[in-house]
N, C-alpha and C positions, 0 to 999 in steps of 0.2 A: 331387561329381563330379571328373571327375581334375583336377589344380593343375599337378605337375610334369611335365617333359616326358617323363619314365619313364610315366608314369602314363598318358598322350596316347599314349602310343605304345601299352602294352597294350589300353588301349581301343579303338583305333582297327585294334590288330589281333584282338581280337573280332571288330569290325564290318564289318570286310574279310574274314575267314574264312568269315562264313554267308555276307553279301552274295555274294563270288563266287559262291560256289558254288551259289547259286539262280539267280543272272545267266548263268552258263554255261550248264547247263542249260536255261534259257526262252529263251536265243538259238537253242542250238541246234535244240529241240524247233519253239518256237513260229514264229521268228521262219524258222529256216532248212530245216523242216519236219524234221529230221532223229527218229526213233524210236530209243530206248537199242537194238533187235538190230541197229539199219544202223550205230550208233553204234561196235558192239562188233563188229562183222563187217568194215564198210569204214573205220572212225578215224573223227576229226573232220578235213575239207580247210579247213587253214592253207597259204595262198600256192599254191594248186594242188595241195599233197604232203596225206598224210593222215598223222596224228599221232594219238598215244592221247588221249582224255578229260583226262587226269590232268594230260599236259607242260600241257596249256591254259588249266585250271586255276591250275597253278603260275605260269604267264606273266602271264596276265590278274591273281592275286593279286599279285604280286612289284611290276607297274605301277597298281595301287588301291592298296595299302599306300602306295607312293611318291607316288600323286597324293593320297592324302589325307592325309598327314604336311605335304607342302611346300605342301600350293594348298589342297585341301576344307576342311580343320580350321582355319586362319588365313583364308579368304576367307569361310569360310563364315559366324564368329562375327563378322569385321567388316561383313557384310554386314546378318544378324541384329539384330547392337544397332543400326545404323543407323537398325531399324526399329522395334525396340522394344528399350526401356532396362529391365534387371533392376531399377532403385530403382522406377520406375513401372507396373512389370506384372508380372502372377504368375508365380511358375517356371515353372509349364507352360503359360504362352504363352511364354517366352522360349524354352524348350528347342523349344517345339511350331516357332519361327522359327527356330532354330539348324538344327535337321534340315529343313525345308525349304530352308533357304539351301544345306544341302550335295547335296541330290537337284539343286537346280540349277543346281550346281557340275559333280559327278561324273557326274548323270547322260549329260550333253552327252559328257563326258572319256573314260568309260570305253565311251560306245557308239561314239566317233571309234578306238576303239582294237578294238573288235570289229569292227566293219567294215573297217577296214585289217584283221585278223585272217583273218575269216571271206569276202572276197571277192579274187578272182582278179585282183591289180592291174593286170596285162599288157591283160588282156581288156574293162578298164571305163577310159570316158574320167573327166578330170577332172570333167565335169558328172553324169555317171554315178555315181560316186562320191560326190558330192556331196549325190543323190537317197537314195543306197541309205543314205546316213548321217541325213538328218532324218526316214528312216523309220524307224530301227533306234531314235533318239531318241523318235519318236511310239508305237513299240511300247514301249519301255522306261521310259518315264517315270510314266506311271501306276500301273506294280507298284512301282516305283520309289520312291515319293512312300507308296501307300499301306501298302507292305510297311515301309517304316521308318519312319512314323507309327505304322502299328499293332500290327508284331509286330518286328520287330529291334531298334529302338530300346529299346524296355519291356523286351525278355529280354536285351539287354546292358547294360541299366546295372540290371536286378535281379541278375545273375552278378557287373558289376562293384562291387558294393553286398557284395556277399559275398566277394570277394576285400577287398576294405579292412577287413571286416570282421577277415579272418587277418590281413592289413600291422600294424591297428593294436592288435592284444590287449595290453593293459596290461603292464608288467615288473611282476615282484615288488617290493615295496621292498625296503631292505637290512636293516631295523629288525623284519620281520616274518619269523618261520620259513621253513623250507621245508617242503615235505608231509613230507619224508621224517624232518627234525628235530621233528618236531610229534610226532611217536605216542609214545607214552611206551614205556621200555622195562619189557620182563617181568622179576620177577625170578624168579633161579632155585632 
């Protein structure tokens, strides 16, 4: 799995590219009742204004990349081996506590971010706000936890398994032909 911090970064933007974008959508559908024609007829309302699908997207991805570079990926794995040590337990409980450790991380993170988002600041007190976010956390935590246990996790790091596959294809040696040196020539 990735080592360098090049490597941390493309995975981590895999994981953030589906993520949002399942999480965007199940805020708005589920949690904010909105349907893709109200979607597409009146925007999504960020701060009172109504906005396209896409900018929100983009926003909500650009601050999950960010939250899980600098806090989820580093909190997460010291959080993890705290609890179980990779000399003493098998990969897929270590990974199985790595990715739990980051649902709750991120999950808290990025639904205090949807809710500042998706609610009318002016209009909701501090305690108000307060409620609307440990519910956005109690609606989100459970897709949260099982969606990257059982399907994001598995098809990002089988893509990321194939991408090292290309990083690391063997060089020719110097000592051994080339295809194109190899074919004997015709004579004429």
């Amino acid at each position: 799995m990735p080592t360098t911090r090049w490597q941390k970064m493309i995975f981590a933007f895999i994981t953030v590219l589906i993520t949002v974008h399942l999480f965007v959508f199940y805020n708005l559908s589920f949690v904010n009742g909105l349907s893709l024609a109200l979607l597409k007829e009146r925007g999504v309302p960020v701060f009172g204004h109504a906005c396209k699908v896409w900018t929100i997207v983009l926003i909500e991805f650009i601050c999950a990349y960010c939250l899980e570079l600098l806090v989820g990926s580093p909190g997460s794995l010291k959080l993890a081996l705290r609890a179980v040590g990779p000399s003493e337990h098998r990969p897929y409980i270590v990974e199985t506590a790595i990715i739990s450790a980051t649902v709750c991380i991120m999950c808290p993170a990025m639904s205090f971010i949807a809710t500042w988002l998706y609610n009318d600041l002016s209009a909701i007190t501090p305690a108000g706000f307060l409620a609307a976010w440990l519910k956005t956390i109690m609606h989100n935590f459970p897709l949260a936890f099982f969606s990257q246990l059982f399907f994001i996790q598995p098809f990002v790091r089988a893509v990321y398994r194939q991408l090292e596959k290309l990083w690391t294809r063997p060089e020719p040696c110097a000592d051994m032909p080339s295809d194109t040196s190899a074919t004997p020539e015709v004579p004429r």
